[in-house]
BAFI-3210 file (N, C-alpha, C; in Angstrom, 3 decimals, decimal comma, padded with zeros to 6 digits):
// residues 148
n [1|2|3|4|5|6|7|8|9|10|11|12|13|14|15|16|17|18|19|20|21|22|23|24|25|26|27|28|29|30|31|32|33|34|35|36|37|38|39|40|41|42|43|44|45|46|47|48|49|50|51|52|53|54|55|56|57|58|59|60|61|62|63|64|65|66|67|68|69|70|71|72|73|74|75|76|77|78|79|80|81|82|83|84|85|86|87|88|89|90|91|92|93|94|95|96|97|98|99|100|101|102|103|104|105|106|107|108|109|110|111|112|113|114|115|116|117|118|119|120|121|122|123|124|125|126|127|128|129|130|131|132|133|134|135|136|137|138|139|140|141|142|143|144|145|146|147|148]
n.u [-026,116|-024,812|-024,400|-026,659|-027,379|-029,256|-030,075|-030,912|-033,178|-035,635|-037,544|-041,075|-042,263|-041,867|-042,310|-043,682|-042,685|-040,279|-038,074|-038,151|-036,392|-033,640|-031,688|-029,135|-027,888|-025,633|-025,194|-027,404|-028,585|-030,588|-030,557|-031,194|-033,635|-037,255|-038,760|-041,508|-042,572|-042,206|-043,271|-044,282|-042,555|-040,688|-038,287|-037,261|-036,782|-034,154|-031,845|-028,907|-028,126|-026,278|-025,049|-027,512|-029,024|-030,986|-030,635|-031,934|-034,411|-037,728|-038,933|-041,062|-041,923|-041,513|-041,934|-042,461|-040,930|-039,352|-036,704|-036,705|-035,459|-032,731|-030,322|-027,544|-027,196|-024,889|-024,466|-026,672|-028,093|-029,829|-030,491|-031,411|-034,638|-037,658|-038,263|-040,118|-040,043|-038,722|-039,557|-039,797|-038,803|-037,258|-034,725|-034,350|-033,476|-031,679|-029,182|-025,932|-025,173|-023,460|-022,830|-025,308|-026,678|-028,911|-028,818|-030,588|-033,406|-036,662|-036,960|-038,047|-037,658|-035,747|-036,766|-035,443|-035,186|-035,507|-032,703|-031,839|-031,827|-029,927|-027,278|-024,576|-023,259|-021,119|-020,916|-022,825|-024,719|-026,775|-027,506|-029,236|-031,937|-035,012|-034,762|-034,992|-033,336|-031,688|-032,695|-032,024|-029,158|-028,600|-026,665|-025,380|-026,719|-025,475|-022,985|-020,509|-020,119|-018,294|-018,757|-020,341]
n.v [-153,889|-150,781|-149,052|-147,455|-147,072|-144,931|-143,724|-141,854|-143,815|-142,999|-142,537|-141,921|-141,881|-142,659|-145,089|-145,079|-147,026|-147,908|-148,156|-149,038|-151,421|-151,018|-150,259|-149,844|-148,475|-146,317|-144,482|-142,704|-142,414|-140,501|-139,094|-137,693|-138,538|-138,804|-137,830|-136,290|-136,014|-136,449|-138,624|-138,042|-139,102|-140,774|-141,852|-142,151|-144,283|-144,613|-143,781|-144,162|-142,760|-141,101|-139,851|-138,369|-137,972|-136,290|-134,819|-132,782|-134,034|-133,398|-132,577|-130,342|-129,705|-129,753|-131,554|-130,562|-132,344|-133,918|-134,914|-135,981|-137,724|-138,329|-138,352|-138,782|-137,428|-135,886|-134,714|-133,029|-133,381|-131,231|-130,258|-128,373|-128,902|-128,596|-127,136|-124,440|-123,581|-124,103|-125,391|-123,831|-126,033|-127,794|-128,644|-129,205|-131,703|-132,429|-131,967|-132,724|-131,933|-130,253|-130,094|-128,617|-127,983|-126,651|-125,236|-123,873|-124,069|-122,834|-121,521|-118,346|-117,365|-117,277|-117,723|-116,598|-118,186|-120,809|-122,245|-122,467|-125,082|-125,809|-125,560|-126,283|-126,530|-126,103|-125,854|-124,089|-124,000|-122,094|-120,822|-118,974|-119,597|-117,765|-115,628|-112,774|-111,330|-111,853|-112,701|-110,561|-110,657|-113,787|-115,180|-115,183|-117,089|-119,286|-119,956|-121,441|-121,426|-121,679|-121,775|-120,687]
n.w [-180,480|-181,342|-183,011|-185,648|-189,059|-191,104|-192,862|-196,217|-197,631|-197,985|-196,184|-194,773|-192,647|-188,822|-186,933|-183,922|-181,999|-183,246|-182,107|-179,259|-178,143|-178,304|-176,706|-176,492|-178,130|-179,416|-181,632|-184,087|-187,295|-189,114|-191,411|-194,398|-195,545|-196,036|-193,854|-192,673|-190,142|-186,577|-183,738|-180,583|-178,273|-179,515|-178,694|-176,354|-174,946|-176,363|-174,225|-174,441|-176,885|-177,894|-180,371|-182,545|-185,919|-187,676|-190,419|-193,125|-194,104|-194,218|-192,004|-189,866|-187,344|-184,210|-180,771|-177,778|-175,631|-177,012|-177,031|-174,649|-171,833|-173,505|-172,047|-172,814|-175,158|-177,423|-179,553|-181,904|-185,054|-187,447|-189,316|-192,381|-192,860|-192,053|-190,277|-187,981|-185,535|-181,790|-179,507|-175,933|-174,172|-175,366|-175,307|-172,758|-169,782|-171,640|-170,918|-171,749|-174,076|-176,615|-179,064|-181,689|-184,360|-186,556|-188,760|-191,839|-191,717|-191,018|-188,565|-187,039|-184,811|-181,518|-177,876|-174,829|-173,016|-175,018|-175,162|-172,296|-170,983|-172,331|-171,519|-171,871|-174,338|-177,197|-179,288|-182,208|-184,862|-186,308|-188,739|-191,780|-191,426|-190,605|-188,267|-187,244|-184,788|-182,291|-178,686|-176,252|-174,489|-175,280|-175,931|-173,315|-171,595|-172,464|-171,933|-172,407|-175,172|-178,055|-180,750|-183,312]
ca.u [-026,204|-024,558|-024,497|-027,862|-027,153|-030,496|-029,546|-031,006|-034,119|-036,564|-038,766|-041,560|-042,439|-041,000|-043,183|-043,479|-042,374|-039,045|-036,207|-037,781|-035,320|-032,608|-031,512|-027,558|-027,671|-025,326|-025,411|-028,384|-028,827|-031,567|-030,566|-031,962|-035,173|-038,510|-039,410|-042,046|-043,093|-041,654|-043,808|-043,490|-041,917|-039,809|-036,522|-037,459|-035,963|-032,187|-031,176|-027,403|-027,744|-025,002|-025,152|-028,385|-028,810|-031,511|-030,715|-032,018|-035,699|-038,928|-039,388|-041,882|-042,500|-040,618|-042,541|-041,490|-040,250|-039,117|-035,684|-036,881|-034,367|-032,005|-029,150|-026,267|-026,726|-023,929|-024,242|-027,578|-028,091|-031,632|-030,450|-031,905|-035,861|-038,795|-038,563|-040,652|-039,862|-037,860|-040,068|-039,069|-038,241|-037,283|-033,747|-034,685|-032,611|-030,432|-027,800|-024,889|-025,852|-022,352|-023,327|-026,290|-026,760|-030,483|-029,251|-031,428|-034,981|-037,757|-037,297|-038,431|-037,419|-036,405|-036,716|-034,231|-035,759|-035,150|-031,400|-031,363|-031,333|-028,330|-025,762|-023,070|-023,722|-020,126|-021,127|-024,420|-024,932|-028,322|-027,942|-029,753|-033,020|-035,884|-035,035|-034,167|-032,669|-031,562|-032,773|-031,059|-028,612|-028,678|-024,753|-024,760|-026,950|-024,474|-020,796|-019,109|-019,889|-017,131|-018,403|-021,554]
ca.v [-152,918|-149,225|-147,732|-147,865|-145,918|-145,549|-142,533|-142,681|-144,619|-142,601|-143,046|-140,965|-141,443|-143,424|-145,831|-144,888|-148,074|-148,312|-147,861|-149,334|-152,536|-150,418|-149,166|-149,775|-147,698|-145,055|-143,255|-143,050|-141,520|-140,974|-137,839|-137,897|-139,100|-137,928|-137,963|-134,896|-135,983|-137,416|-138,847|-137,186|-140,223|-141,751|-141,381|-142,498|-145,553|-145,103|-142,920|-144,328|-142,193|-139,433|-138,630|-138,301|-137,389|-135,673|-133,614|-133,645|-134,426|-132,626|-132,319|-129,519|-129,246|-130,959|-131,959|-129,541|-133,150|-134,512|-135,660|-136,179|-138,953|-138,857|-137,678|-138,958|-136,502|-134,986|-133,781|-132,891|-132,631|-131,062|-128,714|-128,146|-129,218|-127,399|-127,056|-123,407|-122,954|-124,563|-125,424|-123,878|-126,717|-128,621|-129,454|-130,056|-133,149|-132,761|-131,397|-132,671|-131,596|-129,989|-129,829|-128,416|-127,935|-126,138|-124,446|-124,040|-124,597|-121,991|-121,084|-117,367|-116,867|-118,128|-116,911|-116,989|-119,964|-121,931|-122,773|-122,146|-126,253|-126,280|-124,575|-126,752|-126,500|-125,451|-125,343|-123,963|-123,832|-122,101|-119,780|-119,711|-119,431|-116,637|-114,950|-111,637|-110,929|-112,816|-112,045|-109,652|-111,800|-115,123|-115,721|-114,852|-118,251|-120,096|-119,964|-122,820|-121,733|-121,499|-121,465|-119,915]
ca.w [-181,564|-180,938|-184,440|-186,424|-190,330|-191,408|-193,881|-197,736|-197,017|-198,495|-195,004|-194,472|-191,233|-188,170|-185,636|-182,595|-181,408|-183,441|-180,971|-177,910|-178,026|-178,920|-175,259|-176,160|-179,245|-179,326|-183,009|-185,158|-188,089|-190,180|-192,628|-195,934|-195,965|-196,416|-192,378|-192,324|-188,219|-185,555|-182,667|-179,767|-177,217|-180,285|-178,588|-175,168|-174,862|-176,308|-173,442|-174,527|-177,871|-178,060|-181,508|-183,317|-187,080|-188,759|-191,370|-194,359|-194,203|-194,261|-190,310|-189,449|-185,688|-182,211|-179,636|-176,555|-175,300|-178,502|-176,949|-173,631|-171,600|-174,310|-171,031|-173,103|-176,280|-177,300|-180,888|-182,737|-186,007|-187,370|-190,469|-193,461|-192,811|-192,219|-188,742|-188,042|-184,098|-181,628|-177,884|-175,035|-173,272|-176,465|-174,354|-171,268|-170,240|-172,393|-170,628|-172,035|-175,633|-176,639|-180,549|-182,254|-185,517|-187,044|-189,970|-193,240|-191,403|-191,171|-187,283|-186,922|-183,379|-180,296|-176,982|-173,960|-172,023|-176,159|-174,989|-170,722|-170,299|-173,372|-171,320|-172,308|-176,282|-177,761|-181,185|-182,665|-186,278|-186,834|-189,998|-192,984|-190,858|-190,615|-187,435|-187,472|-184,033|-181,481|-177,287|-175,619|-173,124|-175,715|-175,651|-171,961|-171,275|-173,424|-170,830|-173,498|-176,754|-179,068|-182,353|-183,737]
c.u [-025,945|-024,607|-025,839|-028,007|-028,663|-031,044|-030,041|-032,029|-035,311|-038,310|-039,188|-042,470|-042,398|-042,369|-043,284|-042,719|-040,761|-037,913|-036,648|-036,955|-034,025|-031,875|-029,800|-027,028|-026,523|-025,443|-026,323|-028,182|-029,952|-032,105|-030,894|-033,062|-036,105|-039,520|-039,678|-042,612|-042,365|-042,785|-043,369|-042,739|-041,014|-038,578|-036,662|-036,662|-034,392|-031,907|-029,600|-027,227|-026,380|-024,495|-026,522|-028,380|-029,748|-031,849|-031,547|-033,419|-036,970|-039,782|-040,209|-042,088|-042,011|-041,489|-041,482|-040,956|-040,388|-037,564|-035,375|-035,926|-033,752|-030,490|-028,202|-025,955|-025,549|-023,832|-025,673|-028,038|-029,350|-031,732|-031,385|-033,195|-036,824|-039,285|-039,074|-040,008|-039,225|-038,734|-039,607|-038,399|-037,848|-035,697|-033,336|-034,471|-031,768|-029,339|-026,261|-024,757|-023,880|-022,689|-024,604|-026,189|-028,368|-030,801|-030,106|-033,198|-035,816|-037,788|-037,405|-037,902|-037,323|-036,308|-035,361|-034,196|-035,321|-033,871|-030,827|-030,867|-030,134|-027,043|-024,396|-022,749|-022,342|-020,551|-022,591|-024,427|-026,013|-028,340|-028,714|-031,343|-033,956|-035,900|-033,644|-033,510|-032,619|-031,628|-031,709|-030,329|-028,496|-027,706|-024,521|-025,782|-026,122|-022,661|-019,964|-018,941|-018,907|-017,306|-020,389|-021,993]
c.v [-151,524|-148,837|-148,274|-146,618|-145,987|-144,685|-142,834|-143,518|-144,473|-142,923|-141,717|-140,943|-143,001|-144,056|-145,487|-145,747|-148,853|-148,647|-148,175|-150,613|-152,266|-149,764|-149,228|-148,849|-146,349|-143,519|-143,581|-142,142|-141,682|-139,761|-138,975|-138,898|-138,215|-137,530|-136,569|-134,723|-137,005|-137,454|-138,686|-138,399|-141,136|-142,428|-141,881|-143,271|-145,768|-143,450|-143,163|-143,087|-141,031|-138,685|-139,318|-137,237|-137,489|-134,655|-133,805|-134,124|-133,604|-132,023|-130,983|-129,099|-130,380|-130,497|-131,129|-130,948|-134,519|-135,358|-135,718|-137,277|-138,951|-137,948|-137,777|-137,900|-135,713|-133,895|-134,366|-132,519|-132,579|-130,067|-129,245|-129,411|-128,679|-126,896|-125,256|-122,843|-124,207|-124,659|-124,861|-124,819|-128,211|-129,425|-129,438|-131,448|-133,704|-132,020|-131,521|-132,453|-130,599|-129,474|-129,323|-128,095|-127,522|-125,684|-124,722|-124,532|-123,334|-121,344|-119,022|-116,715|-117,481|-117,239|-117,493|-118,037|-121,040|-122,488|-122,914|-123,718|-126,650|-125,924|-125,013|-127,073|-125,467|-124,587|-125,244|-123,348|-123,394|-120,432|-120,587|-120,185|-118,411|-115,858|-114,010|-110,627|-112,203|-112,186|-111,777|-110,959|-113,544|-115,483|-115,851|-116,541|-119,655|-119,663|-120,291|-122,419|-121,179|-120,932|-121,324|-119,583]
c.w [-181,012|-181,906|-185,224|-187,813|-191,418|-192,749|-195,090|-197,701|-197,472|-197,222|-194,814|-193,245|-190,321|-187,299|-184,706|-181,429|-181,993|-183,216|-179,672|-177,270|-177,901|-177,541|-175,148|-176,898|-178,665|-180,479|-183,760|-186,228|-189,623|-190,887|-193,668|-196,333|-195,578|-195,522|-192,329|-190,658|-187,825|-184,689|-181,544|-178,537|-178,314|-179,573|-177,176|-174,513|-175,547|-175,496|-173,497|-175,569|-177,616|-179,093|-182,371|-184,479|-187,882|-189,441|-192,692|-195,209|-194,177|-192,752|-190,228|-187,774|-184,783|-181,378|-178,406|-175,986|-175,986|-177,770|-175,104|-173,185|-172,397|-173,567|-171,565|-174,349|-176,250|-178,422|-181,536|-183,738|-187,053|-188,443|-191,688|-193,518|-192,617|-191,018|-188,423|-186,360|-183,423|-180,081|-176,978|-174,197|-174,145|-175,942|-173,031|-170,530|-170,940|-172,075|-171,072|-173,249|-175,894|-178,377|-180,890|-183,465|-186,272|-188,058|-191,214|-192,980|-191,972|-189,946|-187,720|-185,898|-182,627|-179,380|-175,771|-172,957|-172,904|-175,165|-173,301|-170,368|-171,157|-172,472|-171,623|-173,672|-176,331|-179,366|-181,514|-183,884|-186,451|-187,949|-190,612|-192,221|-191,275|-189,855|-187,714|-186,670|-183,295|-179,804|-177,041|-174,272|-173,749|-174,817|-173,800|-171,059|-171,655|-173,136|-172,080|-174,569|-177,392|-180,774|-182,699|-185,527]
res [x|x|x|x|x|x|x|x|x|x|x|x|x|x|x|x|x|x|x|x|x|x|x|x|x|x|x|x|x|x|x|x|x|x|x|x|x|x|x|x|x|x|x|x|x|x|x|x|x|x|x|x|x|x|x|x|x|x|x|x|x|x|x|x|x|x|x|x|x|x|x|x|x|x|x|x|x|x|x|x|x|x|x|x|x|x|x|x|x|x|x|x|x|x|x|x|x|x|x|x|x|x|x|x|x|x|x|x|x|x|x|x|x|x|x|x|x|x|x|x|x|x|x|x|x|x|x|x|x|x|x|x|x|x|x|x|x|x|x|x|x|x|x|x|x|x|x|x]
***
């Protein structure tokens, strides 16, 4: 099993124990449903993933190692939910992260440590937020990015 479309589902909150069989997986996605928490070790076990997808849902708060082992990420997508702040060390391990995507949450602010383990994040979608500057020196942690 590499693709798992889990989209439309009306799920309001995930097991903790859902995806530890799952270690070939490469794409999940589980926009549009009613998922207000994630558990913080969900994701543990598909270290293949490389695109994860939740948009869409009621999310509130990431675990500072919410996508801990997940080394293969490539594209993340986390818009329009209720997400308030963003961990400092929320991608940490995720180095090859290349996509992001945040717009339409609630974030307020991040600081310049938020994105130091992203450095290879091309694309970062995060309008349509609450923050009303961005640290002095962001862009200059962010070599790749292209599109903003």
């Amino acid at each position: 099993l590499q693709r798992r479309w889990l989209q439309d589902n009306n799920f309001t909150e995930l097991p903790p124990e859902l995806f530890q069989d799952l270690k070939r997986l490469k794409e999940l996605d589980l926009s549009s449903n009613e998922i207000g928490y994630l558990p913080p070790y969900i994701f543990k076990n598909i270290t293949a993933v490389r695109l994860l997808k939740m948009d869409y849902n009621k999310i509130e708060r990431l675990h500072e190692d919410q996508f801990q082992g997940l080394v293969e990420l490539f594209e993340l997508h986390l818009s329009e939910n209720r997400i308030e702040a963003l961990p400092d060390k929320i991608f940490e391990g995720v180095k090859d992260l290349k996509g992001l995507s945040i717009f339409g949450n609630k974030i307020q602010n991040v600081t310049s440590t938020t994105f130091s383990h992203a450095r290879e994040l091309r694309f970062l979608f995060m309008h349509y937020n609450l923050m009303a500057e961005l640290p002095i020196g962001f862009f200059g942690l962010l070599p790749h990015i292209i599109r903003v």
